[in-house]
MOPAC internal coordinates of N, CA, C and O (Angstrom, degrees):
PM7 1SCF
backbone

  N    0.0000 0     0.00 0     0.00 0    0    0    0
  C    1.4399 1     0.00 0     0.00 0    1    0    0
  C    1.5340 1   109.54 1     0.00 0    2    1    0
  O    1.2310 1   131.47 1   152.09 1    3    2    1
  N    1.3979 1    95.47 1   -27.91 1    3    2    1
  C    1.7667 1    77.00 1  -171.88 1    5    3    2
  C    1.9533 1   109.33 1   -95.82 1    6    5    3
  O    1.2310 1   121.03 1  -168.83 1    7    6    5
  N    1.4163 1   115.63 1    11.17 1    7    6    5
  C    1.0349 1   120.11 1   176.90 1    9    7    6
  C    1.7160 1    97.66 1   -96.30 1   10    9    7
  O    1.2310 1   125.46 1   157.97 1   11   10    9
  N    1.4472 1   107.11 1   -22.03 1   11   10    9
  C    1.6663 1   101.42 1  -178.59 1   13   11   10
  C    1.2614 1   105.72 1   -69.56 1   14   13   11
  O    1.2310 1   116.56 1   135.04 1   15   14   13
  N    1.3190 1   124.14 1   -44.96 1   15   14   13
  C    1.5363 1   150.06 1  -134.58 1   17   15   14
  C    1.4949 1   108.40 1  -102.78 1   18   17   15
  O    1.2310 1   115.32 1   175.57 1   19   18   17
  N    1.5698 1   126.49 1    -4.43 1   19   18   17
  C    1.1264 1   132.24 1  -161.64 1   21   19   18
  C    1.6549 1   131.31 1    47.78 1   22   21   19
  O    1.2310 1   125.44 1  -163.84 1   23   22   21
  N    1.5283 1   107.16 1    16.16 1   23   22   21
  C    1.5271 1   105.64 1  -170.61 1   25   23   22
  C    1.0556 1   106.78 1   -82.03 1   26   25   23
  O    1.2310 1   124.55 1   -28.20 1   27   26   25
  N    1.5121 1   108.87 1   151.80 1   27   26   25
  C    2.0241 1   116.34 1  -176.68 1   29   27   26
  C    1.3998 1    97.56 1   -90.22 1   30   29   27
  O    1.2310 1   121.70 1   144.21 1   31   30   29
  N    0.9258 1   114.36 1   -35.79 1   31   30   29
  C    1.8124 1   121.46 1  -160.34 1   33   31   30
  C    1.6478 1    90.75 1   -38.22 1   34   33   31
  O    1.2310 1   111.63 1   -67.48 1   35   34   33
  N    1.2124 1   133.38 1   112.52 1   35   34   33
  C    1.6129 1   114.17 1   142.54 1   37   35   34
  C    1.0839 1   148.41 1   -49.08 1   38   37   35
  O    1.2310 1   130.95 1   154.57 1   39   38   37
  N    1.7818 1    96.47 1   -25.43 1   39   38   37
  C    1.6215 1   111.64 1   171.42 1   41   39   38
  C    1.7388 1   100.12 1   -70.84 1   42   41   39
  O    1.2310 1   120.18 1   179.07 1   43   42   41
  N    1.1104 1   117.26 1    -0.93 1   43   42   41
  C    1.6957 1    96.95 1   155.87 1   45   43   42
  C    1.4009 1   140.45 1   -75.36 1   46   45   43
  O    1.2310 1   126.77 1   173.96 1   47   46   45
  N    1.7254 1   104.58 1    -6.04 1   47   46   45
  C    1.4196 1   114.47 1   173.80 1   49   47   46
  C    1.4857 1   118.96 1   -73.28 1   50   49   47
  O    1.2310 1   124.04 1  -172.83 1   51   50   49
  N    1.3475 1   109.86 1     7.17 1   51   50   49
  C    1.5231 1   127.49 1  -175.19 1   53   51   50
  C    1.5206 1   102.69 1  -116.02 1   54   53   51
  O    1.2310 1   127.88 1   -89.05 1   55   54   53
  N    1.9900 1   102.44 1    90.95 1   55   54   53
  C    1.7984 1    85.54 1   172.49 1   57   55   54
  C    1.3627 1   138.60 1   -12.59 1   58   57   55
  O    1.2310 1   123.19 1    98.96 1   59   58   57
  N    1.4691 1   111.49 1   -81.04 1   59   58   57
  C    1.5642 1   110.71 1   175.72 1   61   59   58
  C    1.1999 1   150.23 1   -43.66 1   62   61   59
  O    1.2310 1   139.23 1   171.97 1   63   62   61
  N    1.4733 1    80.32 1    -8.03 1   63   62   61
  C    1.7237 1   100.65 1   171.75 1   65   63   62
  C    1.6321 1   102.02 1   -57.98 1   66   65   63
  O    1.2310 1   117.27 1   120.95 1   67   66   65
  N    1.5497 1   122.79 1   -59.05 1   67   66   65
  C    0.5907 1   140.70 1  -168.56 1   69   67   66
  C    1.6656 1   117.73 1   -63.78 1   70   69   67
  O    1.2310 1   120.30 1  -178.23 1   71   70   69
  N    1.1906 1   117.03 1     1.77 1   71   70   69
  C    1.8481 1   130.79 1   163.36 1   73   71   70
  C    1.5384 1   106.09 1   -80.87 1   74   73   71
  O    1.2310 1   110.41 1   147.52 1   75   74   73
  N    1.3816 1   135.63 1   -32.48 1   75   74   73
  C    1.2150 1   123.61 1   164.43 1   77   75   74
  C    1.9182 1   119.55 1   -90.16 1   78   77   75
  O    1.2310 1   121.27 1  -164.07 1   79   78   77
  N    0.8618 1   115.18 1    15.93 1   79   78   77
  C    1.5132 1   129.38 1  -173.62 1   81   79   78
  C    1.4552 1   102.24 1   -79.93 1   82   81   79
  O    1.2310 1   116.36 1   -29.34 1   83   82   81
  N    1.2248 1   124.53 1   150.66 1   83   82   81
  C    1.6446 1   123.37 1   145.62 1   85   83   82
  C    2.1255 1    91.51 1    79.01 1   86   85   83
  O    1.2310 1   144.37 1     7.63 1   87   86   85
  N    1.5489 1    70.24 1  -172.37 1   87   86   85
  C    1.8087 1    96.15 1   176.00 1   89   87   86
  C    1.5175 1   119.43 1   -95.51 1   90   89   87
  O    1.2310 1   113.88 1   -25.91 1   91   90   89
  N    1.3531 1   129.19 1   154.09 1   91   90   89
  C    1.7714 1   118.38 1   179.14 1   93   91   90
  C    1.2667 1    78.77 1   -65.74 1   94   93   91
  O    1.2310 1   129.49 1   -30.71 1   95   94   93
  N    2.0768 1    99.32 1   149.29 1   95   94   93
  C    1.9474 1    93.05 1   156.58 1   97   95   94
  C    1.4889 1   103.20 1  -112.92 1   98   97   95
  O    1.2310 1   110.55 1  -155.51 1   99   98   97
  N    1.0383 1   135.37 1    24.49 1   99   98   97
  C    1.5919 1   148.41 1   139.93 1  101   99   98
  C    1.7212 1    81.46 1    86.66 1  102  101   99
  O    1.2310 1   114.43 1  -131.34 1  103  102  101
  N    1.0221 1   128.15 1    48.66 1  103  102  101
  C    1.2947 1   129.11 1   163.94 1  105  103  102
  C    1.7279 1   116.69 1   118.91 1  106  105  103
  O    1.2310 1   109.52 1   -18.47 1  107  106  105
  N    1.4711 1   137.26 1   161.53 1  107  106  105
  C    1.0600 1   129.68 1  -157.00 1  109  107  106
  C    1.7681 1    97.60 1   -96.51 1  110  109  107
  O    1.2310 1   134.17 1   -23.11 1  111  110  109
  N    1.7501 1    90.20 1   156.89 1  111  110  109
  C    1.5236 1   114.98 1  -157.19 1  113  111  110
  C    1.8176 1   115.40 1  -176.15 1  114  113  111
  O    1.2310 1   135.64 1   -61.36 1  115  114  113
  N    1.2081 1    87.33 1   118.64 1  115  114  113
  C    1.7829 1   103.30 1  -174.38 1  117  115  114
  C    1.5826 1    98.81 1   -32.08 1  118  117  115
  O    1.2310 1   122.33 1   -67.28 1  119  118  117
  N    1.7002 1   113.15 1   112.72 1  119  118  117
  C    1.3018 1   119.08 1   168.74 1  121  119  118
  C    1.3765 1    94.37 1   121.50 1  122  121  119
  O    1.2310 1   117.73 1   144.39 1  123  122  121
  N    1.4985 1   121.93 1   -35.61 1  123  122  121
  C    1.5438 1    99.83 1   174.29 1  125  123  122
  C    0.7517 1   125.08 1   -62.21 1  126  125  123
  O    1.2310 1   122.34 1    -9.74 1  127  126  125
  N    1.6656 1   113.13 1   170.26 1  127  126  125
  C    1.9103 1   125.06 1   176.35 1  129  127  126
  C    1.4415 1    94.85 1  -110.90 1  130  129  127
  O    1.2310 1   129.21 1   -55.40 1  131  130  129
  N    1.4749 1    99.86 1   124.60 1  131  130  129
  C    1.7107 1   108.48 1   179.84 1  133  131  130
  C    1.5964 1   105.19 1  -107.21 1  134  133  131
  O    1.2310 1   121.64 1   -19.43 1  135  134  133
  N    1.3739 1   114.48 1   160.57 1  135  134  133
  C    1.1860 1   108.51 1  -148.04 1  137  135  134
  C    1.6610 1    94.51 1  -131.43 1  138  137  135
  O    1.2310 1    97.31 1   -35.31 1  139  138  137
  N    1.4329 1   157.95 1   144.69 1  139  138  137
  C    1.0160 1   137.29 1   177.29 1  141  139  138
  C    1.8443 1    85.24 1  -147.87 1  142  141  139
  O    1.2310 1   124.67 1   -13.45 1  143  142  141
  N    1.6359 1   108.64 1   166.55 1  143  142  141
  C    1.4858 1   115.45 1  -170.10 1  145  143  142
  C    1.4216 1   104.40 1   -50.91 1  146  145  143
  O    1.2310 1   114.03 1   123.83 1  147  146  145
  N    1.3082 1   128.91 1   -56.17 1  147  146  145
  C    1.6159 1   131.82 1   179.58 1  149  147  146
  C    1.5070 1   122.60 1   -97.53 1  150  149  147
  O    1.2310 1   118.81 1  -172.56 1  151  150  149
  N    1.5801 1   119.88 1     7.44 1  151  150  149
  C    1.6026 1    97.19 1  -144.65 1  153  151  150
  C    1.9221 1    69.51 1  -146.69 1  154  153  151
  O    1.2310 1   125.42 1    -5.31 1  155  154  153
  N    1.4367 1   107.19 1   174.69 1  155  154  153
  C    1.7119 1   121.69 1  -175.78 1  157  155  154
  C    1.3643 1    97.26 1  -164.48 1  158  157  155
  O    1.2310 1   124.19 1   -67.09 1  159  158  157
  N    1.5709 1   109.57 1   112.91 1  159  158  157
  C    1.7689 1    99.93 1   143.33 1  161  159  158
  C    1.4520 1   102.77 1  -140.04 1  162  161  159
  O    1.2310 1   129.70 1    21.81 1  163  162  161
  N    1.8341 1    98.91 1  -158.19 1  163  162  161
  C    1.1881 1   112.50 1   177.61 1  165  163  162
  C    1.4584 1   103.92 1  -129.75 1  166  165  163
  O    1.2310 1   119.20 1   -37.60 1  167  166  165
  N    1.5052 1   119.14 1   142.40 1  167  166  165
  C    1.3036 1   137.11 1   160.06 1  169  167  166
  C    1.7425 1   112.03 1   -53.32 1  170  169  167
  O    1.2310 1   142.83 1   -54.99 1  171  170  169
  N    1.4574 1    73.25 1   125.01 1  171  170  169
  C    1.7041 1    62.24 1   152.44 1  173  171  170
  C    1.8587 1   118.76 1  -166.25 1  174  173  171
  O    1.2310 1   120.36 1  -140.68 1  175  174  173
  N    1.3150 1   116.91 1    39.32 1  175  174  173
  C    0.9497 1   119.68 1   172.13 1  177  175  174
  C    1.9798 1   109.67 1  -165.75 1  178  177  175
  O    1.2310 1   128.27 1    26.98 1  179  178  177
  N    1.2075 1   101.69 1  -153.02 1  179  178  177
  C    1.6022 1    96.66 1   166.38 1  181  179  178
  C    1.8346 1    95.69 1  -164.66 1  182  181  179
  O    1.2310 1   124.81 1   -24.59 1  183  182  181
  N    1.1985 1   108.38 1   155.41 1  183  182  181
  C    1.2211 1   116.35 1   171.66 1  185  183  182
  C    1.5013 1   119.57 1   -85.83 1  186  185  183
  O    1.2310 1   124.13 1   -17.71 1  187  186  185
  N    1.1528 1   109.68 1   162.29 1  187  186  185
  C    2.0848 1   105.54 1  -178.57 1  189  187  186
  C    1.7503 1    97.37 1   -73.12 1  190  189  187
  O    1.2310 1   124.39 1   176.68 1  191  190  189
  N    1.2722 1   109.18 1    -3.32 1  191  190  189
  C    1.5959 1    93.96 1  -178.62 1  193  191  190
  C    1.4645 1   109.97 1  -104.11 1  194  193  191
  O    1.2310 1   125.59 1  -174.02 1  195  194  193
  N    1.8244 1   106.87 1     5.98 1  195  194  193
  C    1.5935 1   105.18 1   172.71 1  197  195  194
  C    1.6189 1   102.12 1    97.21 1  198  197  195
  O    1.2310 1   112.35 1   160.03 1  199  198  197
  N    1.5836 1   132.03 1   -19.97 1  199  198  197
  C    1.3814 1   112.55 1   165.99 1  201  199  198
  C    1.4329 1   118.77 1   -86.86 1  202  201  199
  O    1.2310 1   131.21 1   -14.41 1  203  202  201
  N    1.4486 1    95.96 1   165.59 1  203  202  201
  C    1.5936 1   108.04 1  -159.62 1  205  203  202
  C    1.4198 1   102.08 1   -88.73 1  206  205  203
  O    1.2310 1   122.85 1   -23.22 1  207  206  205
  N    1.6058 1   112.14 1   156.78 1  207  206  205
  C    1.4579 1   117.58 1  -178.05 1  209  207  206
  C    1.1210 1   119.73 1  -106.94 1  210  209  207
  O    1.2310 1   103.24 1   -75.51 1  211  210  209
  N    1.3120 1   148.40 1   104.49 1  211  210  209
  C    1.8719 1   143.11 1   174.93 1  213  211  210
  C    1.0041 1   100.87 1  -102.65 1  214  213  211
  O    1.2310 1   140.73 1   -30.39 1  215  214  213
  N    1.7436 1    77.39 1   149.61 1  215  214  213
  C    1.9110 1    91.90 1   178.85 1  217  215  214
  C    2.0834 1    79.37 1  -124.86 1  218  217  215
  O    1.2310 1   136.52 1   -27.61 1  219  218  217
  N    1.3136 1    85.61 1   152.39 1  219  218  217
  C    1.1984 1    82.17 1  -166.48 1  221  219  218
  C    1.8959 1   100.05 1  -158.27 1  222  221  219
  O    1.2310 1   103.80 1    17.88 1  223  222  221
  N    1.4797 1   147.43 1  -162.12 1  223  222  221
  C    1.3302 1   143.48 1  -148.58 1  225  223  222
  C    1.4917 1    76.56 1  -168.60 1  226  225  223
  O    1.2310 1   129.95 1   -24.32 1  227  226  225
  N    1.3913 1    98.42 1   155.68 1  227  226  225
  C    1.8189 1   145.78 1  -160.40 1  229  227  226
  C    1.7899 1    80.89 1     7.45 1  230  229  227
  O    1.2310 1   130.75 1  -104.38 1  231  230  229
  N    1.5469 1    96.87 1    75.62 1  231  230  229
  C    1.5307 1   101.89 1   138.27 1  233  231  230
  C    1.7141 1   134.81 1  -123.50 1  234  233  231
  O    1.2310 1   131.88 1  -102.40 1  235  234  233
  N    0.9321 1    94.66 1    77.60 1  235  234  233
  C    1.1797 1   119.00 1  -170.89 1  237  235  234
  C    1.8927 1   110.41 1   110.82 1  238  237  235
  O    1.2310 1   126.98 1  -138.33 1  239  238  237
  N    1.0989 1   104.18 1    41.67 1  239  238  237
  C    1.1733 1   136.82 1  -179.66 1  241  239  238
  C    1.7298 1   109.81 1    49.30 1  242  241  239
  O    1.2310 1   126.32 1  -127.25 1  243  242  241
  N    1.6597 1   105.45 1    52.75 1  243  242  241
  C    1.1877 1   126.14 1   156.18 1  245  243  242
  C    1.5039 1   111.32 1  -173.01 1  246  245  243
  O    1.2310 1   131.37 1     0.89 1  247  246  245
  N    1.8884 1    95.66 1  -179.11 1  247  246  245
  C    1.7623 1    90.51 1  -174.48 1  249  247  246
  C    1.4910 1   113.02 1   -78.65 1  250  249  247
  O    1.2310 1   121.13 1   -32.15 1  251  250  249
  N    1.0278 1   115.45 1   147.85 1  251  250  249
  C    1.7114 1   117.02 1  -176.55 1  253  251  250
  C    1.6212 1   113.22 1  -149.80 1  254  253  251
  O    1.2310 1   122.75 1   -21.07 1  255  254  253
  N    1.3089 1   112.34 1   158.93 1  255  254  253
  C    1.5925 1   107.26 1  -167.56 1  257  255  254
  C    1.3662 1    81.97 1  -126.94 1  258  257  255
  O    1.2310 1   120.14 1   -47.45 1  259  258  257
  N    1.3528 1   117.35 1   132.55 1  259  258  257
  C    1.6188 1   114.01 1   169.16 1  261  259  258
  C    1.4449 1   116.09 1  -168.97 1  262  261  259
  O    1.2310 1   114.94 1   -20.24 1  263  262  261
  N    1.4048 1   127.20 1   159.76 1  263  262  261
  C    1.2089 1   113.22 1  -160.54 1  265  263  262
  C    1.5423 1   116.41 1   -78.65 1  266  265  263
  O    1.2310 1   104.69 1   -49.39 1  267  266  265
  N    1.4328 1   145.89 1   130.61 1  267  266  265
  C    1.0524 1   134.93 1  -165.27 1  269  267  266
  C    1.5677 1   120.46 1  -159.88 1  270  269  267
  O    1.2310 1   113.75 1   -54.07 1  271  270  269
  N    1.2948 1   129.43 1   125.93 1  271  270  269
  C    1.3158 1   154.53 1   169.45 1  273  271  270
  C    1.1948 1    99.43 1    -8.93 1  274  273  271
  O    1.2310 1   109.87 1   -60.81 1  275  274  273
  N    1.8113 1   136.62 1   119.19 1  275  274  273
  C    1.2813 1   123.09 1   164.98 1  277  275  274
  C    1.5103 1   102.23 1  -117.86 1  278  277  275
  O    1.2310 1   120.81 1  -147.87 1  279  278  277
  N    1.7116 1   116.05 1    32.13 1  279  278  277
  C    1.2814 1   117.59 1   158.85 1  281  279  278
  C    1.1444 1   128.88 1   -47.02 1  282  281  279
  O    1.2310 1   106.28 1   -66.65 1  283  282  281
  N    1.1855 1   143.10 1   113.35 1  283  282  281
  C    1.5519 1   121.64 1   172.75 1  285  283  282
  C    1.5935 1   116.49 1   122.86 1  286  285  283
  O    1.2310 1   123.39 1   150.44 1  287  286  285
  N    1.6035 1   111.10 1   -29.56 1  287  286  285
  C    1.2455 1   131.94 1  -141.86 1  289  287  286
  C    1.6164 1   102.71 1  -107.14 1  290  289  287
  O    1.2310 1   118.91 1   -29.21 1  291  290  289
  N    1.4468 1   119.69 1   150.79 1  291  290  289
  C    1.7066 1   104.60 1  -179.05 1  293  291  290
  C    1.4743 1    99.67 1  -113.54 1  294  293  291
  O    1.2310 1   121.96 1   -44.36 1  295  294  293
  N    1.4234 1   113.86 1   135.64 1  295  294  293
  C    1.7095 1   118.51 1  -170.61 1  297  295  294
  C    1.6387 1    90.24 1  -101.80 1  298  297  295
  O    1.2310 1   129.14 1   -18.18 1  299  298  297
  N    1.5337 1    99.99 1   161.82 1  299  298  297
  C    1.2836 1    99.03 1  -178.01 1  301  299  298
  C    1.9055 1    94.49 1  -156.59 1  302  301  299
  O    1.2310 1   117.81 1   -18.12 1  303  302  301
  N    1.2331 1   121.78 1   161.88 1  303  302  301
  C    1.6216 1   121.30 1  -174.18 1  305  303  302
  C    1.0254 1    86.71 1   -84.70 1  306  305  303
  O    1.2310 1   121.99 1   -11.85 1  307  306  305
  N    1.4252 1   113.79 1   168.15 1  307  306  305
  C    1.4266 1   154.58 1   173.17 1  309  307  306
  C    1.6950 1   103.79 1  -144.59 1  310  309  307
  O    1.2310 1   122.38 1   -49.26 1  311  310  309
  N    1.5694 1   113.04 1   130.74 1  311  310  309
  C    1.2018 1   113.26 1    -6.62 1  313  311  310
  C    1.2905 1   118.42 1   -95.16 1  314  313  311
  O    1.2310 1   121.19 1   -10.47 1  315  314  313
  N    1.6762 1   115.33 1   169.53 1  315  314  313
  C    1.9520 1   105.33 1  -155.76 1  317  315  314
  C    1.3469 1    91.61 1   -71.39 1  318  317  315
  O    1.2310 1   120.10 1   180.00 1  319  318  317

């Protein structure tokens, strides 16, 4: 994310960094950055069945867009 996102900070290679980043987005929405204890992406679509799509880095030890659970996770706008 932070090679998508252009951030210098290195401490962005540490998910959680990325839970104080940006603005609350008062819930998830194509364009947010979702945030989970180890893992970071961004939305960017929705499925016809209503789940959300991230594309996201070392998932599954590459980038991948796929539909995935943002239970749990804190979304935030981009850009902050």
């Amino acid at each position: 994310m932070r090679r998508h996102l252009g951030v210098a900070n290195p401490a962005a290679n540490v998910a959680r960094w990325w839970a104080g980043y940006g603005r609350p987005a008062h819930g998830p929405h194509v364009g947010a950055i979702v945030v989970w204890r180890h893992h970071v992406g961004r939305i960017t679509g929705r499925t016809a069945d209503g789940r959300w799509i991230v594309k996201s880095g070392n998932d599954g030890h590459r980038v991948r867009e796929r539909p995935r659970s943002v239970a749990g996770a804190i979304a935030f706008r981009w850009p902050a």
